[in-house]
DODO-386794 format. One record per residue (C-alpha): residue number from 1; residue in three letters; x, y, z. Coordinates in nm, 3 decimals, padded with zeros to 5 digits. Layout:
residues N
<volum NUM "Ala" <X Y Z>>
...
//
This chain:
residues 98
<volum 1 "Unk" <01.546 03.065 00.981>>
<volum 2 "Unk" <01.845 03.059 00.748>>
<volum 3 "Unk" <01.767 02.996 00.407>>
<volum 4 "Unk" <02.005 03.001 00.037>>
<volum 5 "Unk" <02.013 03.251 -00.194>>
<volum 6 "Unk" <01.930 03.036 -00.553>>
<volum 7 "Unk" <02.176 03.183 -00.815>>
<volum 8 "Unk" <02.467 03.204 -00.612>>
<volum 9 "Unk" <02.382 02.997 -00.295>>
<volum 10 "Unk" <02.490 03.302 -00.046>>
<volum 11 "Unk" <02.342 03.261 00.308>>
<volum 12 "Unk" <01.978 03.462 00.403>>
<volum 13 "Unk" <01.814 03.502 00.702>>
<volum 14 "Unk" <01.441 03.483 00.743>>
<volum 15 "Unk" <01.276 03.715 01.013>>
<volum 16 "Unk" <00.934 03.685 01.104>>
<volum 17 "Unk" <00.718 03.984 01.050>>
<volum 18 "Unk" <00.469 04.182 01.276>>
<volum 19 "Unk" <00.180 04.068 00.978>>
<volum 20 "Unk" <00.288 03.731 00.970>>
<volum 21 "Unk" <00.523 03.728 00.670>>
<volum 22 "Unk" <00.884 03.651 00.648>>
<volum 23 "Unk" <01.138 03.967 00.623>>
<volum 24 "Unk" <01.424 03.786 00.395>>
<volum 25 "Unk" <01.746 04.007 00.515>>
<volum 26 "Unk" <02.109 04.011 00.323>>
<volum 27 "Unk" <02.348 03.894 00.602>>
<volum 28 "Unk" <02.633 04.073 00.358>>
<volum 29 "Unk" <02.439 04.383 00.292>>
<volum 30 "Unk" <02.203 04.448 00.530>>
<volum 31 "Unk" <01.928 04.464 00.272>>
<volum 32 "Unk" <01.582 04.345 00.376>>
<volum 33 "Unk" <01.310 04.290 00.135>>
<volum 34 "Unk" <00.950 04.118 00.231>>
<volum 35 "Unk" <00.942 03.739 00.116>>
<volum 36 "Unk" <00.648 03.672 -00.150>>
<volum 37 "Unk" <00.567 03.377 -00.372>>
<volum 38 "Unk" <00.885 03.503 -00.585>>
<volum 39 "Unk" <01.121 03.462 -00.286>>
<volum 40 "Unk" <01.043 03.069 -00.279>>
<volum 41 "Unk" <00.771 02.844 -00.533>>
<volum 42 "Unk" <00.554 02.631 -00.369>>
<volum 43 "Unk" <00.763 02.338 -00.485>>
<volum 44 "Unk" <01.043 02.456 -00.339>>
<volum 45 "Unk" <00.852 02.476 -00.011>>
<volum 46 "Unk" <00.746 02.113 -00.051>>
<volum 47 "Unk" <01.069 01.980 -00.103>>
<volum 48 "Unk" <01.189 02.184 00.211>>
<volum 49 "Unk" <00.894 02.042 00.486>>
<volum 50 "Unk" <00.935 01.683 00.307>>
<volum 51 "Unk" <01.272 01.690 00.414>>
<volum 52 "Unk" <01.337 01.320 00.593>>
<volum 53 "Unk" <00.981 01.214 00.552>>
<volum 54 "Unk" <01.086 00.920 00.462>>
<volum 55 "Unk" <01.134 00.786 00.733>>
<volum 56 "Unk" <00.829 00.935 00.951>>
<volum 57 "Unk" <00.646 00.771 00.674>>
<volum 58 "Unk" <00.782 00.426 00.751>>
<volum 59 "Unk" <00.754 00.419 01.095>>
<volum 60 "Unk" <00.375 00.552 01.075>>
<volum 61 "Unk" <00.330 00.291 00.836>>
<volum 62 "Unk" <00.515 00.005 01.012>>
<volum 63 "Unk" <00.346 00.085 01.322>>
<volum 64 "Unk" <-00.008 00.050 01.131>>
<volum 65 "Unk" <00.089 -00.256 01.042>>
<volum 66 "Unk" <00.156 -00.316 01.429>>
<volum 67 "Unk" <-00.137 -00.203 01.586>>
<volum 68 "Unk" <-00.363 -00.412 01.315>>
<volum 69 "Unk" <-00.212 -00.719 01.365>>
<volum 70 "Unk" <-00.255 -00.673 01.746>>
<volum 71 "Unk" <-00.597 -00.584 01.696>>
<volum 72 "Unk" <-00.637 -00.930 01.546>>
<volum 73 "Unk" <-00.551 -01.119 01.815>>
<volum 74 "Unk" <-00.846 -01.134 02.019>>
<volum 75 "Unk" <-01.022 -01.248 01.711>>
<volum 76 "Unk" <-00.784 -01.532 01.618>>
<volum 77 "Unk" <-00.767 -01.603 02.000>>
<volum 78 "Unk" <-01.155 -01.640 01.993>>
<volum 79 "Unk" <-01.152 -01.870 01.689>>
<volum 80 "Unk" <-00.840 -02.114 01.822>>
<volum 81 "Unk" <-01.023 -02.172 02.161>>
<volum 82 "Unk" <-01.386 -02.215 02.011>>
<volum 83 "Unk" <-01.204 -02.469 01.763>>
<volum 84 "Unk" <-01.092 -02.662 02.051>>
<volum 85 "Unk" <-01.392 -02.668 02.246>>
<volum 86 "Unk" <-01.625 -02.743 01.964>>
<volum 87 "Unk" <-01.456 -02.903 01.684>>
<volum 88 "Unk" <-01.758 -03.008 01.462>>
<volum 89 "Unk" <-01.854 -02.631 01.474>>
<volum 90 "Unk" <-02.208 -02.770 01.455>>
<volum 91 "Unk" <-02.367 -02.910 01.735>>
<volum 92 "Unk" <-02.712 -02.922 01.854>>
<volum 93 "Unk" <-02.766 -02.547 01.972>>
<volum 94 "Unk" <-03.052 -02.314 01.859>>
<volum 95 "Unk" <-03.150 -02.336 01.551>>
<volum 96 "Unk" <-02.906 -02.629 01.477>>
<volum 97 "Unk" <-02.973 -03.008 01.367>>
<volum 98 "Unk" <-02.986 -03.305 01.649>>
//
């Protein structure tokens, strides 16, 4: 993974370790030191993995808005055709007046 050095924006390279930690190693010098919470915050991690969220977040939400408005449409379906056949919605079933 190639990552930026902060004060002087010089180019690292992150090596995963046999532990399962990053090795950050100096391209220029060769120097390798083992990445910690000093090497990156946790808001710097955030703003690297929210990276074009954005727009995941839109189409997740867009296609919410899809799928619930589909899953409507038996429903309305249901209510235009019993409109039709029964218009008085009151008739003289169970339960109802004659």
């Amino acid at each position: 993974m190639l990552a930026f050095r902060k004060n002087d924006e010089q180019p690292l390279v992150l090596l995963p370790g046999l532990t399962r930690r990053y090795r950050v190693v100096d391209p220029s010098t060769g120097e390798t030191m083992r990445a910690d919470s000093r090497t990156a915050g946790l808001r710097d991690l955030f703003v690297a993995g929210s990276a074009g969220a954005a727009r995941d977040l839109a189409v997740l939400a867009l296609t919410g808005i899809a799928a619930g408005a589909l899953s409507l449409a038996p429903a309305l379906a249901v209510h235009l055709l019993v409109g039709r056949v029964a218009p008085g919605g009151g008739g003289g079933g169970c339960g109802g007046r004659y």
